[in-house]
N, C-alpha and C positions, 0 to 999 in steps of 0.2 A: 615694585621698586618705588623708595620715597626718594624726592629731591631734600626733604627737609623732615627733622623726628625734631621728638623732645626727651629729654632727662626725669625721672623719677621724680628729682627734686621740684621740676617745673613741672611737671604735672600737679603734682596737691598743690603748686600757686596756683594755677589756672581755675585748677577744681574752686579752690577759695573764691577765687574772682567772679566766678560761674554763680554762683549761691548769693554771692550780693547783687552783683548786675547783670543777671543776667544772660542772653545772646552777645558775644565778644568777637570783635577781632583781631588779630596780629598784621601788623602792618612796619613794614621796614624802610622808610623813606629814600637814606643816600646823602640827606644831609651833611653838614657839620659835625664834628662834637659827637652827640648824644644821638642826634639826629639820624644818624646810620646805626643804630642801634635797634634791635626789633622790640616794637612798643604794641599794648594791646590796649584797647578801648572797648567801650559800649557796640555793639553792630551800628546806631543807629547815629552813634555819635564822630564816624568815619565815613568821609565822601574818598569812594574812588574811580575811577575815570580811566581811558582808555591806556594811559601810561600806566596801570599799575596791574601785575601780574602775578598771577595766582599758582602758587608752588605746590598746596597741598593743605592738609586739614591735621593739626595736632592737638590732639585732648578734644577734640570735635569741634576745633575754632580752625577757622580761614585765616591762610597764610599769604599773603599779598606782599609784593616789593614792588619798590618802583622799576621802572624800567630803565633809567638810567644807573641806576643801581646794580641791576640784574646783571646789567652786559659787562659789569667786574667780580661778578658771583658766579656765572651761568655754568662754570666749569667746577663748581667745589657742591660739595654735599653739606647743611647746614644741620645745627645740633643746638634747638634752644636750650639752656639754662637759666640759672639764676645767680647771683652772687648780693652777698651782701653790698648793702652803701646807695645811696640816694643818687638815683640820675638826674639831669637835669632835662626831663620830659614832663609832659604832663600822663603818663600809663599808669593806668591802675594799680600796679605796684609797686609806685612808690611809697604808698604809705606804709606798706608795709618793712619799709628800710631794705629792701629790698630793688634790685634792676634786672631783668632780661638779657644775656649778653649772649654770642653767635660763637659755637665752635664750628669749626670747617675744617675739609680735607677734599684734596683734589678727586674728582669721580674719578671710578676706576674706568677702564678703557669700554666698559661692558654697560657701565651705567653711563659715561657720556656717549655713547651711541645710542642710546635710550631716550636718554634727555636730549640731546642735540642734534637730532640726525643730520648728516649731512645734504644739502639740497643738488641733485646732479641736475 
């Protein structure tokens, strides 16, 4: 079971991104704006720290959100893509007129007990 996949379309981005820089990672803040948006960087060029939390691996890149973040996600299943148009982030695919954007759907009752088990 994934808590988070990617799209076809976002796959050949990644792939692209891979081929020039490298080791990447996907990183979702919680921010503002843009800022709550899932953005991907260099590996080496992302510091992350105990608040940020690790969902899964797509196209062979680490998927991290922050933790404040998380605790309004933690119930949906995440779908990267891509759409046209310029974020206002600094992610690697911006140059290419391109942005990363999040579809979601609530887990089913089979995957939030999965993902979230309850603590007795």
């Amino acid at each position: 079971m994934k808590r988070v996949e990617i799209t076809e379309k976002a796959k050949k981005v990644v792939r692209q991104l891979k081929e020039k820089h490298g080791d990447l990672i996907f990183h979702q803040s919680g921010g503002c704006c843009d800022g709550s948006a899932p953005m991907i960087f260099e590996k080496d060029d992302m510091y992350l720290d105990e608040s940020d939390i690790f969902l899964g691996e797509v196209e062979g890149v680490p998927f991290y959100m922050n933790q404040n973040q998380f605790e309004y996600w933690k119930h949906t299943h995440l779908t990267i893509d891509t759409t046209e148009g310029r974020g206002a982030s600094f992610s690697l695919e911006i140059p290419l007129g391109l942005r990363f954007i999040i579809h979601s759907r609530i887990l089913t009752e089979d995957e939030d007990a999965y993902f979230n088990p309850k603590m007795t």
